[in-house]
C-alpha positions in Angstrom: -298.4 93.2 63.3 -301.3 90.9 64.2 -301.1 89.1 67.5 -301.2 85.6 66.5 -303.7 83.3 69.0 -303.7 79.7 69.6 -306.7 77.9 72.0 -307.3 74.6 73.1 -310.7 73.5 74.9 -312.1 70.0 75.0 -315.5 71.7 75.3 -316.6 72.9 71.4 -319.1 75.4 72.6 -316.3 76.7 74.4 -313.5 76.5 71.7 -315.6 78.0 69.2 -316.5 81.3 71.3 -313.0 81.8 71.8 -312.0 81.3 68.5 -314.6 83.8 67.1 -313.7 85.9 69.0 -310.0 86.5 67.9 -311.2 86.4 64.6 -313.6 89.0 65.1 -310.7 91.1 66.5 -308.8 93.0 64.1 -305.6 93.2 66.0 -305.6 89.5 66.4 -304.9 86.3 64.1 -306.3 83.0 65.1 -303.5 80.1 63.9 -305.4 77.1 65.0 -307.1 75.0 67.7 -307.2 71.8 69.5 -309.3 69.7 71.7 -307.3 68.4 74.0 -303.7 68.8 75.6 -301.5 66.7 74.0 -302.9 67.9 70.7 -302.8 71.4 71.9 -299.1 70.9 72.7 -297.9 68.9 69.2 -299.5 72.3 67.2 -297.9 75.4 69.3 -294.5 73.7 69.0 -295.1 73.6 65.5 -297.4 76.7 64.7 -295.4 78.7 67.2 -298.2 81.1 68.1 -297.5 84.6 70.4 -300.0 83.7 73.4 -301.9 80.0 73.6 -305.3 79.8 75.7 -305.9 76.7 77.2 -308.7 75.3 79.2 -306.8 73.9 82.5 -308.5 70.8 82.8 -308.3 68.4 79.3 -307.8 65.0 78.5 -304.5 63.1 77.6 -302.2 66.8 79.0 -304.3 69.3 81.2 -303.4 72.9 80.7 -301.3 73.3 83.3 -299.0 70.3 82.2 -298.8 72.0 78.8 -297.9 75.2 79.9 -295.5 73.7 82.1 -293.8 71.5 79.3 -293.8 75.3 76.9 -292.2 77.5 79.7 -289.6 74.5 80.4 -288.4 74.2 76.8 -288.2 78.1 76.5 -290.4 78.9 74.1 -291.7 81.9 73.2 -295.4 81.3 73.8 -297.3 83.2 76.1 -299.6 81.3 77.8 -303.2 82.1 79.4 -305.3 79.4 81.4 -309.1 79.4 81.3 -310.7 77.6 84.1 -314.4 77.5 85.5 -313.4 77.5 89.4 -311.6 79.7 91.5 -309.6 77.8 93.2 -306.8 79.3 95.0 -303.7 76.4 94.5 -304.6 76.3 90.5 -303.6 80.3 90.5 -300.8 79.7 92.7 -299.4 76.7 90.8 -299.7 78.8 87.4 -297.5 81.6 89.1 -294.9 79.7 90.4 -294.6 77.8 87.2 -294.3 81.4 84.9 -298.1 81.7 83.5 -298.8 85.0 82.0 -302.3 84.7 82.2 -305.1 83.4 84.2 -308.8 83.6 83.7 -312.1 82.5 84.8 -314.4 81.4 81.9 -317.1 83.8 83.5 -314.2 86.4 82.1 -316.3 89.0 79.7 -314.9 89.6 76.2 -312.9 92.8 77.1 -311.3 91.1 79.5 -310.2 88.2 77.3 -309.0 90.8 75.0 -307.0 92.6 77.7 -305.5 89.5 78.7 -304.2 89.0 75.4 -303.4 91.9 74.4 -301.3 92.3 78.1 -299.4 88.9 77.8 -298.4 89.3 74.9 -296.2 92.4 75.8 -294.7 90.1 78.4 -296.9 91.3 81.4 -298.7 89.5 83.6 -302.4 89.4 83.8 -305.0 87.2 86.3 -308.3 88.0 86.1 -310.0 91.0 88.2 -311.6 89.1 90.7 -308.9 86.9 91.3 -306.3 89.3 92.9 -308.0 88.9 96.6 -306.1 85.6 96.0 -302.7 87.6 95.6 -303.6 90.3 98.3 -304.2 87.1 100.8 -301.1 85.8 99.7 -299.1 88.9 100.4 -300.5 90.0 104.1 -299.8 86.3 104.8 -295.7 86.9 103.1 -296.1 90.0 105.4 -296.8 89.0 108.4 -293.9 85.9 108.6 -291.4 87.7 107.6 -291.8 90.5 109.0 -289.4 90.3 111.8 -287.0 89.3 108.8 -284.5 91.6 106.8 -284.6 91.4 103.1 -281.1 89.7 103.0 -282.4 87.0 105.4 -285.7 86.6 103.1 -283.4 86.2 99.9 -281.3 83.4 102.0 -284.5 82.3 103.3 -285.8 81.6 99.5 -282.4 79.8 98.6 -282.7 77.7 101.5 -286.6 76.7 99.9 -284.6 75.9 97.0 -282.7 73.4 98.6 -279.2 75.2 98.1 -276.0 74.5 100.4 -274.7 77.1 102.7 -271.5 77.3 100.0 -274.1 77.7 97.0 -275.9 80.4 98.9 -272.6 81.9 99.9 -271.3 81.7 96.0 -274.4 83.2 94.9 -274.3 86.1 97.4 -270.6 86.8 97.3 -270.5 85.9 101.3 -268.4 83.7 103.4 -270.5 80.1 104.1 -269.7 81.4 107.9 -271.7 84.8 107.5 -274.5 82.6 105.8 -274.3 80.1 108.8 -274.8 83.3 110.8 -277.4 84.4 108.8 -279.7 80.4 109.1 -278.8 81.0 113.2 -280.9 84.4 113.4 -283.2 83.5 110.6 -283.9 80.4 112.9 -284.3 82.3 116.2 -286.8 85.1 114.5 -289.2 82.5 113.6 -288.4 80.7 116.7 -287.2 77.5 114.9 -284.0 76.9 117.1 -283.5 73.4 118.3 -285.5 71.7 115.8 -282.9 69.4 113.3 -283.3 70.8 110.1 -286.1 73.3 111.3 -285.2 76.2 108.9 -285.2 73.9 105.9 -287.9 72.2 107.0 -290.1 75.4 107.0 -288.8 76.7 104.2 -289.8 74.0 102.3 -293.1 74.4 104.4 -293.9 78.3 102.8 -292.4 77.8 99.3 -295.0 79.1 97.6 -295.2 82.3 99.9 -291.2 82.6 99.3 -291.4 82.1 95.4 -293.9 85.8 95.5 
């Protein structure tokens, strides 16, 4: 069965090259187009296509906000964002909000393809030149937690997610006083102890890191 391939780019240069190439693609089906978000949005609810390309940056909805709005309402869309700069927080904020795919529009065509082809299994794909981004990331997630068991880490991202002591405890099966234990020595390993609200504060801080 043909993969079925939705994109959205307020540039038609752009558009169109994307859109000839799915067609030219045997394993593919292009379904339709659109020129900005909002429009791009109102079609894949209704066309319901396997994997959407959007450029990140159009009027009325950028890409990101329509991805965001797709993943949100559950649907089964894959998404893939194009955008012209590599720009560390874009790649970040596409991650923590459940993007499949992210690529530069310097991307060649096998890599386009690739992208589609992976997303659209479920997996996630970012561009090749992108991962130095991820690597960073990850020697930074590393290096603060590596005093840190993984219990404490998995506390340490409920805590960035604003949960209670008895949430965290609920969730984990554990007595609120073991995970009142466990905030005192997360605390003292990152050296946080005296500071009101210092562990939420810095987990709040390194979200992004803790969401990896």
């Amino acid at each position: 069965m043909s993969i079925r391939v939705f994109n959205a780019d307020d540039h038609p240069i752009l558009r169109k090259g994307i859109t000839d190439l799915i067609q030219e693609n045997d394993t593919m089906e292009w379904v339709g187009s659109a020129s900005n978000g909002q429009e791009a949005l109102d079609k894949i609810e209704i066309i319901k296509p396997d994997v959407a390309i959007l450029d990140i940056e159009m009027p009325h909805l950028t890409g990101m906000q329509v991805a965001k709005s797709l993943i949100d309402s559950k649907s089964d869309t894959a998404v893939i964002l194009l955008t012209l700069f590599k720009d560390d927080s874009f790649l970040r904020n596409a991650i923590e909000i459940g993007v499949k795919g992210y690529l530069l529009k310097e991307s060649s065509e096998k890599e386009i393809i690739d992208c589609i082809n992976s997303v659209s299994k479920g997996h996630v794909y970012i561009n090749p030149s992108l991962t130095y981004i991820l690597l960073d990331q990850q020697k930074k997630q590393n290096s603060l937690f590596s005093n840190l068991s993984e219990h404490e880490i998995n506390i340490l991202k409920l805590i960035a997610q604003q949960k209670t002591s008895i949430q965290i405890a609920d969730m984990l099966f554990i007595s609120p006083k073991t995970v009142s234990n466990h905030r005192t020595n997360i605390s003292k390993k990152l050296e946080l102890v005296g500071e009101q609200n210092g562990l939420l504060k810095w987990a709040l801080e390194h979200k992004k890191i803790l969401s990896y």
